[in-house]
Backbone bond lengths (Angstrom), bond angles and torsions (degrees), N, CA, C in turn:
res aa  C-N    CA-C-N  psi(-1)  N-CA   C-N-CA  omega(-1)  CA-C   N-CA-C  phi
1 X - - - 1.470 - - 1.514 109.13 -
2 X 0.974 119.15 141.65 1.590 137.20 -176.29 1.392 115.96 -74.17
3 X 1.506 118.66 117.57 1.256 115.75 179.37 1.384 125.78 -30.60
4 X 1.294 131.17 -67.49 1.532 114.36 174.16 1.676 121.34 -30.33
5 X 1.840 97.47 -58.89 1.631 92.07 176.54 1.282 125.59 -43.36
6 X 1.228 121.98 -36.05 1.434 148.10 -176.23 2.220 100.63 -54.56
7 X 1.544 99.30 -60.78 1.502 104.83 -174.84 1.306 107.53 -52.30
8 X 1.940 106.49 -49.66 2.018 98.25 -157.66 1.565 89.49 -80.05
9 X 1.120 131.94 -4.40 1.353 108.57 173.25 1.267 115.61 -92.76
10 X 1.229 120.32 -32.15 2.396 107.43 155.68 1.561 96.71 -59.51
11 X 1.438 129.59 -17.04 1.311 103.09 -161.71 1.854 98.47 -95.58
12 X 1.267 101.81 -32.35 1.376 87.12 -176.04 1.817 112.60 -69.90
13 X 1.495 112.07 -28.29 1.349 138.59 -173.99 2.042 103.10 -50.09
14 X 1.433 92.97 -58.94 1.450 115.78 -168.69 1.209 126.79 39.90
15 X 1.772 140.98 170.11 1.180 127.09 -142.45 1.806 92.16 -103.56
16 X 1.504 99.17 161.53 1.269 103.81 166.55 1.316 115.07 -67.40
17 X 1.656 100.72 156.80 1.145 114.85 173.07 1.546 137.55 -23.30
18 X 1.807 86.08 -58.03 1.594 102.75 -169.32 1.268 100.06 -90.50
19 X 1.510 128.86 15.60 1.624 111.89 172.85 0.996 131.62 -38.78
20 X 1.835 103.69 134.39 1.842 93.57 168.93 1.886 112.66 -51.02
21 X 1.486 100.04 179.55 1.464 125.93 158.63 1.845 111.86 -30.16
22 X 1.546 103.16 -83.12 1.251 120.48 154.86 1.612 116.24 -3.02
23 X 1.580 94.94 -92.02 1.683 106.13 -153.29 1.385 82.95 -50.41
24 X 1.709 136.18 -69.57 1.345 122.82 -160.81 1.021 105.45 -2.61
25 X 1.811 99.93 -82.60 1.155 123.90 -134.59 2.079 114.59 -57.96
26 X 1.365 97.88 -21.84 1.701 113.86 -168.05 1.000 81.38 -97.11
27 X 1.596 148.72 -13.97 1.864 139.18 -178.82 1.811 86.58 -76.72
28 X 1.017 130.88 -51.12 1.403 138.03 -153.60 1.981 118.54 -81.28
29 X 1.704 79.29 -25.56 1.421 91.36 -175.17 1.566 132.05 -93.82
30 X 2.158 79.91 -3.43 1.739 105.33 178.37 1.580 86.28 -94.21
31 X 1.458 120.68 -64.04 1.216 110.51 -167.13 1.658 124.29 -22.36
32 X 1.601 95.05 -53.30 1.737 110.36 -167.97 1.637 93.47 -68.62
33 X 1.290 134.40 -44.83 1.794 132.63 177.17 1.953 104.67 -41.15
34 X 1.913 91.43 -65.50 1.431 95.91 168.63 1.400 122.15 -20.32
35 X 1.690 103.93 -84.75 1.647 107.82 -159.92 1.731 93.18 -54.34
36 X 1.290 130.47 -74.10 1.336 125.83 -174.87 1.394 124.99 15.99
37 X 2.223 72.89 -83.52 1.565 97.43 178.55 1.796 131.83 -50.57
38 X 1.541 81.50 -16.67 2.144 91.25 -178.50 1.590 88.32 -96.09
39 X 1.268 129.85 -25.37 1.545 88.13 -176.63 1.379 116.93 -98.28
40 X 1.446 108.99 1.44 1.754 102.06 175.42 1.572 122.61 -69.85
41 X 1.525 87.45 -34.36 1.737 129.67 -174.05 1.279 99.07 -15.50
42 X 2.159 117.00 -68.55 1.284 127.25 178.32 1.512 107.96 -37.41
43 X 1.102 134.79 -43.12 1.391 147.71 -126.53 1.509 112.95 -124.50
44 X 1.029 105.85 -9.83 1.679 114.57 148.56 1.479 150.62 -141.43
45 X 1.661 86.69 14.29 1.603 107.98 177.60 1.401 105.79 -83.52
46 X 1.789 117.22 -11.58 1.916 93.50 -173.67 1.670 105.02 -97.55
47 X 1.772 108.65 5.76 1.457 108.01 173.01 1.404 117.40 -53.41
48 X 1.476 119.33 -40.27 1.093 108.86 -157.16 1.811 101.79 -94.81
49 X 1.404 92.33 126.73 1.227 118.27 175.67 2.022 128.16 -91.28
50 X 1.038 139.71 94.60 1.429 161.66 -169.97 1.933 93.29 -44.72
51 X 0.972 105.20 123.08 2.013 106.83 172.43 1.727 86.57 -63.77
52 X 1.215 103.30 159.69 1.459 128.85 158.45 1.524 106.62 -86.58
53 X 1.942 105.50 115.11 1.090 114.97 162.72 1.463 126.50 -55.07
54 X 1.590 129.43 74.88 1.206 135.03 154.72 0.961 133.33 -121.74
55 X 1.567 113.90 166.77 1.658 104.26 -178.13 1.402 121.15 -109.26
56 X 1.016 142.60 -140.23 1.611 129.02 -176.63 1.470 106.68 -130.95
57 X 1.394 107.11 107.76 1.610 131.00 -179.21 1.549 88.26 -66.96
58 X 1.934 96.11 123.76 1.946 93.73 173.42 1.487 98.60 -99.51
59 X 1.370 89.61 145.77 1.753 101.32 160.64 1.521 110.59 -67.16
60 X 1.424 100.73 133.73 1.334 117.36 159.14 1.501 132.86 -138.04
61 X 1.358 94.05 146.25 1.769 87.72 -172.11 1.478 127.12 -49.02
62 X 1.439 111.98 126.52 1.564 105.47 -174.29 1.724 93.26 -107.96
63 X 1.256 97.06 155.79 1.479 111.67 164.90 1.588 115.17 -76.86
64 X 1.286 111.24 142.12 1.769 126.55 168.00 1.434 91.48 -9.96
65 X 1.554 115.41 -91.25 1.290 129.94 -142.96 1.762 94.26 -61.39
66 X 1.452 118.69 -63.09 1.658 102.30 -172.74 1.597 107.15 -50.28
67 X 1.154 120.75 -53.86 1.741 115.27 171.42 0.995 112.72 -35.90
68 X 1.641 143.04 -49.51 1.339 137.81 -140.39 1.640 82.67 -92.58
69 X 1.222 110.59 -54.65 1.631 121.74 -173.51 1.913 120.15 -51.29
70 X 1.476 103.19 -23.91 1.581 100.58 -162.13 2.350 80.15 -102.35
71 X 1.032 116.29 -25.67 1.564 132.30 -162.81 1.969 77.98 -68.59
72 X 1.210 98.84 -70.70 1.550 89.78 -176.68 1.577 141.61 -78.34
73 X 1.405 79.49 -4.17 2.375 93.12 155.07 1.059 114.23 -82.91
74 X 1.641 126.10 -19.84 1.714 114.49 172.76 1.202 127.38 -105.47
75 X 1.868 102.17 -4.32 1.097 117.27 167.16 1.599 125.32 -70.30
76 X 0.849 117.36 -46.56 1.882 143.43 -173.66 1.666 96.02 -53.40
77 X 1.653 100.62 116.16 1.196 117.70 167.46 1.488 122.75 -34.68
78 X 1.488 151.27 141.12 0.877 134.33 113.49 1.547 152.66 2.35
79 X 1.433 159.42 -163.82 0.832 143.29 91.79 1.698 118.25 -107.14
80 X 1.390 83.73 170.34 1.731 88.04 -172.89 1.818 104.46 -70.65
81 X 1.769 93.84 125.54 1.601 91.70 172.87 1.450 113.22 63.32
82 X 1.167 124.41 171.16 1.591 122.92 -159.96 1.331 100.49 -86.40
83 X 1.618 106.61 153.32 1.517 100.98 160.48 1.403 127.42 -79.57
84 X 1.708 103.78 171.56 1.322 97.54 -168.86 1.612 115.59 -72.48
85 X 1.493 112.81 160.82 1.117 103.29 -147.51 2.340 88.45 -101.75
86 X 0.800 98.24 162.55 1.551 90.48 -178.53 1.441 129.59 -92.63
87 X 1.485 95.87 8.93 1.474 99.64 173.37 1.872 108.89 -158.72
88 X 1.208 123.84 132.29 1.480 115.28 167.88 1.560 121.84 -15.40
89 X 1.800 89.90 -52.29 2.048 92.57 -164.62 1.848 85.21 -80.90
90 X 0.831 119.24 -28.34 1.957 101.57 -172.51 1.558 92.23 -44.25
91 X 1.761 108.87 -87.05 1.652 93.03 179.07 0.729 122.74 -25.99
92 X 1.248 141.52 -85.11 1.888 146.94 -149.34 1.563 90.57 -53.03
93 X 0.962 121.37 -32.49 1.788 103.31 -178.94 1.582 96.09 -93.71
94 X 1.185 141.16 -14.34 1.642 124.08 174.67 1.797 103.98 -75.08
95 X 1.849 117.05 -45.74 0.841 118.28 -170.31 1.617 100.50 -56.04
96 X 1.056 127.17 -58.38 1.735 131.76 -166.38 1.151 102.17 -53.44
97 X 1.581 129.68 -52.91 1.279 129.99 152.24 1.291 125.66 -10.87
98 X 1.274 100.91 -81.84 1.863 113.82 -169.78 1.667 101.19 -67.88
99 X 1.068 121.76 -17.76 1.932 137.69 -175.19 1.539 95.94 -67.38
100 X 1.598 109.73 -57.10 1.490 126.39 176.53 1.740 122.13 -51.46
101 X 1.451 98.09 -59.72 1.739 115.07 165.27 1.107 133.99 -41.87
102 X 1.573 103.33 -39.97 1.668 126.87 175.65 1.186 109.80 -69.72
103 X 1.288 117.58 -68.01 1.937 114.50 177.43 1.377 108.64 -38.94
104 X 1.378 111.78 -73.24 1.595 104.82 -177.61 1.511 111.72 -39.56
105 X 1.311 107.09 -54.90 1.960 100.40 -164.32 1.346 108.31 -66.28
106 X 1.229 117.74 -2.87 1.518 115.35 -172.40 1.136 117.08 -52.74
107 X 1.695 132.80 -39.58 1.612 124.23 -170.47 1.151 100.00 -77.29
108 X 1.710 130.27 -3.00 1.609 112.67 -159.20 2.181 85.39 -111.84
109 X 1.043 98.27 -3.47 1.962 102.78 -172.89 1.356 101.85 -148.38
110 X 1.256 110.59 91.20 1.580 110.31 167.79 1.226 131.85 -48.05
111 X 1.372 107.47 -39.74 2.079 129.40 -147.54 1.671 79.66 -101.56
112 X 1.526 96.85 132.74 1.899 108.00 174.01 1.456 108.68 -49.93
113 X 1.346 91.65 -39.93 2.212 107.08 -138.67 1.887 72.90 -80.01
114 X 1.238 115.66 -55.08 2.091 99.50 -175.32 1.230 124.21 -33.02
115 X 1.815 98.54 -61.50 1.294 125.18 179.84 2.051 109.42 -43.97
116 X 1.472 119.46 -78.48 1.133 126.93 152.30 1.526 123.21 -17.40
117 X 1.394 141.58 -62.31 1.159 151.81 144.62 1.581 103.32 -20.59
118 X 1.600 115.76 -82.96 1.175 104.81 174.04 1.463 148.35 -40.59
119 X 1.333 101.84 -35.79 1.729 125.75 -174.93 1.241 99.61 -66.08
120 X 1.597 121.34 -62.47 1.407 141.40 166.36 1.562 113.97 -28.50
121 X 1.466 105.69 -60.04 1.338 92.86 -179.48 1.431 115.60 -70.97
122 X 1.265 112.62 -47.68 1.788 114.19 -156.24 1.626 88.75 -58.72
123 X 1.088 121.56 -49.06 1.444 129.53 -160.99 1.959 110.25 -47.83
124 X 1.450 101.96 -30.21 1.660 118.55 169.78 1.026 119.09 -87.70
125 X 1.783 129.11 -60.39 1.244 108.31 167.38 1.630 131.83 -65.88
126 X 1.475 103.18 -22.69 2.086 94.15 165.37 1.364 124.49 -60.19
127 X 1.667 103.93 -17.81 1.591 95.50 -163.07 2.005 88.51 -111.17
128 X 1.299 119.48 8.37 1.599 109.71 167.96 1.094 96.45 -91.16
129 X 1.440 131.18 -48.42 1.987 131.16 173.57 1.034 100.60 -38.73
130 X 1.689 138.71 -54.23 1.214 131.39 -154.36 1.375 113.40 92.82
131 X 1.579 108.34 23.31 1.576 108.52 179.25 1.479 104.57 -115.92
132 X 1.741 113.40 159.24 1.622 115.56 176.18 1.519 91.15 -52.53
133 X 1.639 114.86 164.69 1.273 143.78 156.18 1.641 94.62 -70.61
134 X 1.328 130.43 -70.02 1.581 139.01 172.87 1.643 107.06 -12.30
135 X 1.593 102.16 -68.53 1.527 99.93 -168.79 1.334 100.66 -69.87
136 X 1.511 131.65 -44.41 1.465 112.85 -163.97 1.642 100.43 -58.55
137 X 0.893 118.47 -60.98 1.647 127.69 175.72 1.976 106.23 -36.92
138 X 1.058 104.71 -37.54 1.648 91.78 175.61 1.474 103.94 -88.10
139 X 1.243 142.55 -6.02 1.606 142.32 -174.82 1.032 96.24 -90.72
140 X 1.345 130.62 -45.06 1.611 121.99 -168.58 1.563 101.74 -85.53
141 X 1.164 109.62 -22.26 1.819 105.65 174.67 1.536 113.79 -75.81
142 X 1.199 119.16 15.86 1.272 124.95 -162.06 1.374 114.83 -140.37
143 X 1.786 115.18 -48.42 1.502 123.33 157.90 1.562 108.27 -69.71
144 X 1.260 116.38 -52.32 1.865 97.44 -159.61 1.669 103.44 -125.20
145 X 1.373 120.05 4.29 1.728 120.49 178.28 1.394 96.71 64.92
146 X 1.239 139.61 46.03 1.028 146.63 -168.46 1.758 113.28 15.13
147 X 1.165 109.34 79.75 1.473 115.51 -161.15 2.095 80.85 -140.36
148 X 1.350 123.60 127.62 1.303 141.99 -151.30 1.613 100.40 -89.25
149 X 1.700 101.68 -40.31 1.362 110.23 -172.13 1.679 109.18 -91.33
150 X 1.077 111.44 23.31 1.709 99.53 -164.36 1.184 119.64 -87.25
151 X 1.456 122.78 134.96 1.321 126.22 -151.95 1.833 108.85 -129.50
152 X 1.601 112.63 97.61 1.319 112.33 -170.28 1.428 110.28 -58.75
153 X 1.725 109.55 161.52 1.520 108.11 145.58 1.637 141.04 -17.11
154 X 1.665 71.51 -41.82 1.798 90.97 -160.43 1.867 100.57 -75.16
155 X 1.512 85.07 -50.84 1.506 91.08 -178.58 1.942 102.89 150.74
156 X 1.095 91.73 -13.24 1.677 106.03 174.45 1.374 121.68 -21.63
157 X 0.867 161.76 102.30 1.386 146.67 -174.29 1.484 117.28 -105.76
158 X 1.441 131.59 140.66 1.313 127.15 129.13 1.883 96.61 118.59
159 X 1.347 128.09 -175.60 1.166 106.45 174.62 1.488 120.49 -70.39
160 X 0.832 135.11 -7.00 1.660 128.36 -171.18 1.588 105.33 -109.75
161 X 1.292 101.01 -17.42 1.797 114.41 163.30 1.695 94.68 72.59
162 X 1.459 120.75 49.44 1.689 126.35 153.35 1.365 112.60 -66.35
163 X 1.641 97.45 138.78 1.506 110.33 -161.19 1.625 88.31 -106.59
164 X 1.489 99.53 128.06 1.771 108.33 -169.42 1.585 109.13 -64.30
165 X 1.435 126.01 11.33 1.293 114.83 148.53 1.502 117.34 -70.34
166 X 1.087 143.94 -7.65 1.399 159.95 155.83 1.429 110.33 -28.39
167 X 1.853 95.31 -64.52 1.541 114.00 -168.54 1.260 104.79 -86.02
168 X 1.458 127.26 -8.22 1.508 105.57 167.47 1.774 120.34 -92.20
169 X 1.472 90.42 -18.98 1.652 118.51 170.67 1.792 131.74 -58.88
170 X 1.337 90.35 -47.68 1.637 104.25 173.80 1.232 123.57 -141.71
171 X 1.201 111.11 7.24 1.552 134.00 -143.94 1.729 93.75 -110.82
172 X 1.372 111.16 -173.86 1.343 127.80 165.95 1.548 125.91 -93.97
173 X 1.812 105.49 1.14 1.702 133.82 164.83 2.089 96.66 85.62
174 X 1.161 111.41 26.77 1.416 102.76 171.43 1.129 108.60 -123.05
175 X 1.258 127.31 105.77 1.745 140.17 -159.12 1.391 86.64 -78.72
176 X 1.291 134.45 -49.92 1.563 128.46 -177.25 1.619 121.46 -50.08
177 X 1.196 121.34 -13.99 1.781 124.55 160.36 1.401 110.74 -77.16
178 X 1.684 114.60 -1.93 1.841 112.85 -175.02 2.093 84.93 -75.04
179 X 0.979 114.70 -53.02 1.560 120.12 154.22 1.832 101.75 9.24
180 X 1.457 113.18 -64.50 1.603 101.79 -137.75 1.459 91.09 -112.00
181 X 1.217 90.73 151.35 1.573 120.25 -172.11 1.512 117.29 -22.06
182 X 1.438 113.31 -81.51 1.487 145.16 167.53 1.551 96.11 -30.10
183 X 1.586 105.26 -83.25 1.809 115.77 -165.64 1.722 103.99 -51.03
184 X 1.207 123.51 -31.77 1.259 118.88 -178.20 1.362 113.36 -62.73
185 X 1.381 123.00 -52.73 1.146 129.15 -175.04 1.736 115.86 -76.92
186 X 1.042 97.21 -27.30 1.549 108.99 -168.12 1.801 86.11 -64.39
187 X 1.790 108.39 -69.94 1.586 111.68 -167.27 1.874 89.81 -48.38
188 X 1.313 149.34 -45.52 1.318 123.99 -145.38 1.184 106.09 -94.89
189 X 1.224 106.24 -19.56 1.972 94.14 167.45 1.416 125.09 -92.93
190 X 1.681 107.13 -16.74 1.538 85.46 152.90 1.324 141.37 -98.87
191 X 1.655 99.66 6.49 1.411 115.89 167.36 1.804 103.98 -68.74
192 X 1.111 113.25 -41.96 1.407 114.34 -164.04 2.009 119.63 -71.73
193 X 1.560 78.20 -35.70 1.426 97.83 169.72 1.812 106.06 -70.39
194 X 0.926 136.41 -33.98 1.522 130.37 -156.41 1.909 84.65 -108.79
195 X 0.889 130.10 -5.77 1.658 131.95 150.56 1.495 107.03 -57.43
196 X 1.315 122.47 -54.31 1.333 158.10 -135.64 1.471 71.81 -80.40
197 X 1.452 126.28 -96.89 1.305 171.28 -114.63 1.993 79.41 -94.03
198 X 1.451 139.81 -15.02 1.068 122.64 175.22 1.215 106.19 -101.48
199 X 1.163 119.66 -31.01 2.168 134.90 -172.31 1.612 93.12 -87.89
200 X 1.169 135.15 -1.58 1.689 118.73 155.83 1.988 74.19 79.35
201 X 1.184 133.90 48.39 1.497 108.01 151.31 1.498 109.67 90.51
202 X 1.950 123.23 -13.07 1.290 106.17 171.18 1.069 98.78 -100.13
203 X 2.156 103.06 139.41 1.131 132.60 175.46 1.580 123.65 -54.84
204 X 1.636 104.37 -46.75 0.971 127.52 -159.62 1.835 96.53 -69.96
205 X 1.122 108.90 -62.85 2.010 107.22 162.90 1.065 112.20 -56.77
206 X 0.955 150.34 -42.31 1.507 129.96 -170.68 1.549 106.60 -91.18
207 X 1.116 127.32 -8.81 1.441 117.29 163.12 1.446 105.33 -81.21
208 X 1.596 128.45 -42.87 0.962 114.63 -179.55 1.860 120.97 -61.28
209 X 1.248 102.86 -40.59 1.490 111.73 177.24 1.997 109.61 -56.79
210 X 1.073 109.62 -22.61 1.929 128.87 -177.69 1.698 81.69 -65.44
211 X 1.342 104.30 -60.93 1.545 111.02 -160.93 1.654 119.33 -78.73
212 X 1.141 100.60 10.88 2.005 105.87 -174.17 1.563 93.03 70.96
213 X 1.084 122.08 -17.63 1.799 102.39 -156.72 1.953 109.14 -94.33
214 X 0.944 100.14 23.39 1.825 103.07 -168.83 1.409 104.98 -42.33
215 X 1.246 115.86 133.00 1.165 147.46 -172.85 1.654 122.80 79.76
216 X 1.321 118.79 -9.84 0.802 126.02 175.92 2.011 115.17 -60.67
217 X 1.452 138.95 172.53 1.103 122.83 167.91 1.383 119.93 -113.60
218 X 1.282 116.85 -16.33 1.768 136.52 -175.59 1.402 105.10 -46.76
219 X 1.367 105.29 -48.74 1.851 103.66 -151.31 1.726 93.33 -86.51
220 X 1.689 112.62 -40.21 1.514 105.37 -164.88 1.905 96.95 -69.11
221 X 1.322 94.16 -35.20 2.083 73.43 -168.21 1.374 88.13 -80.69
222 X 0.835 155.28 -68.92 2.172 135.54 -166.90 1.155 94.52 -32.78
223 X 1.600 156.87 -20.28 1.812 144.20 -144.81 1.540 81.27 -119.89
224 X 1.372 121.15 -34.46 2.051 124.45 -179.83 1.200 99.20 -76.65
225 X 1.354 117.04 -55.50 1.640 105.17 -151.91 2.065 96.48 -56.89
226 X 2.047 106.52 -52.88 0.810 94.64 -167.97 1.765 134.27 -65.86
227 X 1.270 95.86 -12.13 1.781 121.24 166.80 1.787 97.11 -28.82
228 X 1.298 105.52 -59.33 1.484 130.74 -139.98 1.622 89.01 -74.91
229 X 1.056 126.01 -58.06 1.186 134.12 -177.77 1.786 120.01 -57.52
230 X 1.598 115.97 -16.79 1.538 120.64 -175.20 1.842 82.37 -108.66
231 X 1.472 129.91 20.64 1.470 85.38 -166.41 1.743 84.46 -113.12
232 X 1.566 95.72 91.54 1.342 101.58 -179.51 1.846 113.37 -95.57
């Protein structure tokens, strides 16, 4: 049992009547530990931060052309806000979409405008990779709990958990932009896609190869099961 539990229960318990001097005084001196201990409680339980379950994506030698080719998929600007969509019902089915995405992600993103931001983006770079929105959304629910700052064992960073050999690889060499929203997602879907693009199309290897763990089965069915669950 956990020290606090330990206090309110001498405290609710409290000393007998006829206590010596003493016990009082250690009845009084848990009490005051007690309350303390409950009001710091708020105030240092959200320190502790959970590693991001990932494994360690190895570098491997790419050729000129895949380098030059993956250097200029993470390079390529954005545009502001989504593009236009090509038909009335496309929106109305992205909006219901992202309407759908939001409720669920809500316990993991409190703040609308985050949540929104996020949906927005992943929702562009999964569908420029050419990957479901579903799976990217179950990979990051699986590598980083969708937590922005998450920092693996390995060294993984960010929600998609890119290993800052990335950024010296195709990147602009500053692992600290794996950090931001956009660059995170941008490097993991076209990392994931050019996984894709090495396994001839199986999911199941190239997620594992995303995850260092290829061949293994743990990481690809947790990235399926959770697929299943975003494919709202």
């Amino acid at each position: 049992m956990g020290s606090v539990s330990f206090f309110w229960r001498t405290l609710r318990v409290g000393p007998k009547k006829d206590a010596d001097p003493l016990t009082q005084l250690r009845w009084t001196r848990r009490t005051c530990l007690a309350a303390a201990a409950t009001a710091l409680q708020p105030w240092v339980a959200p320190t502790f931060t959970p590693q991001a379950w990932a494994g360690a994506q190895r570098e491997e030698d790419l050729s000129d052309s895949v380098r030059t080719a993956l250097s200029a998929a993470v390079a390529e600007r954005a545009p502001p806000g989504l593009p236009p969509f090509p038909t009335d019902e496309a929106r109305q089915a992205f909006l219901n979409w992202a309407a759908a995405v939001g409720a669920v992600l809500k316990p993991w993103m409190a703040e609308a405008h985050t949540r929104e931001d996020f949906i927005h983006t992943l929702w562009y770079e999964a569908t420029r990779a050419g990957l479901e929105p579903a799976l990217v959304l179950g990979l990051i629910e699986v590598e980083s709990g969708f937590r922005k700052y998450a920092i693996s064992a390995a060294g993984a960073r960010g929600y998609m958990q890119v290993m800052p050999f990335w950024a010296r690889s195709i990147g602009d060499g500053e692992p600290a932009r794996l950090f931001h929203l956009q660059t995170n997602l941008r490097f993991g879907c076209v990392i994931l896609r050019h996984y894709l693009n090495v396994e001839q199309g199986d999911l199941f290897m190239a997620l594992g190869r995303y995850n260092g763990t290829r061949g293994l089965a743990s990481y690809p069915q947790a990235v399926l099961a959770a697929r299943q669950r975003w494919r709202l």
